[in-house]
C-alpha positions, -999 to 999 in steps of 0.1 A, spaced: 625 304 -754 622 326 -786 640 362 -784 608 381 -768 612 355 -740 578 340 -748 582 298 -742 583 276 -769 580 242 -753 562 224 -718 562 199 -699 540 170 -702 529 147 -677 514 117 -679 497 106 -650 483 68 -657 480 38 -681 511 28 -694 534 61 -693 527 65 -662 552 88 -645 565 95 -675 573 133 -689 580 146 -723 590 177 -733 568 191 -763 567 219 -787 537 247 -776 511 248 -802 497 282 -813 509 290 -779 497 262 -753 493 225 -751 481 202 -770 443 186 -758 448 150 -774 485 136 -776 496 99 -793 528 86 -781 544 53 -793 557 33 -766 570 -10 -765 556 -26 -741 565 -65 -739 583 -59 -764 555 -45 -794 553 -10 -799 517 0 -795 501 33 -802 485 50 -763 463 80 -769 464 107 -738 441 135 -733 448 167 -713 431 173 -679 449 201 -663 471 230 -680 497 251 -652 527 274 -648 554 257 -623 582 279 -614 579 296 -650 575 265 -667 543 257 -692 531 221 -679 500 200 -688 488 166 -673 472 140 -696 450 109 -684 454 77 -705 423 69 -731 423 33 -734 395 30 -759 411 44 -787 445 30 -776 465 1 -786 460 -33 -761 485 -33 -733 483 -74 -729 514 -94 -746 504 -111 -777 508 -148 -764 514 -160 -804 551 -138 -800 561 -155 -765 
């Protein structure tokens, strides 16, 4: 939290595809969450590029928190490359 107490970071959450149950703790931007996030993750060993959207901004005990539901369209595969195993 900055000096006026405002928050600075929240929580998010990510609710399906493949960081599901997953939270990351993320800077606010011009005071909230963000509406479209990209995280880099491996899976089977690649690291792929996920894209998340937000579907639900709260307050939890004091705490900023947003929930974000996976868009697999614009997201990397999730199936191993078989040419690697």
């Amino acid at each position: 939290m900055t000096a006026d107490n405002a928050p600075t970071e929240y929580l998010a959450e990510f609710v399906d595809g493949p960081l599901e149950g997953e939270f990351d703790r993320r800077a606010l931007v011009d005071g909230g969450s963000e509406a479209r996030i990209g995280m880099v993750a491996a899976v089977d060993g690649l690291e792929s590029l996920f894209w998340y959207d937000r579907i639900e901004e709260r307050e939890v005990a004091g705490e900023q928190r947003a929930r974000y539901r996976f868009d697999p369209s614009d997201s990397d595969p999730v199936e191993a490359d078989e040419e690697n195993d």
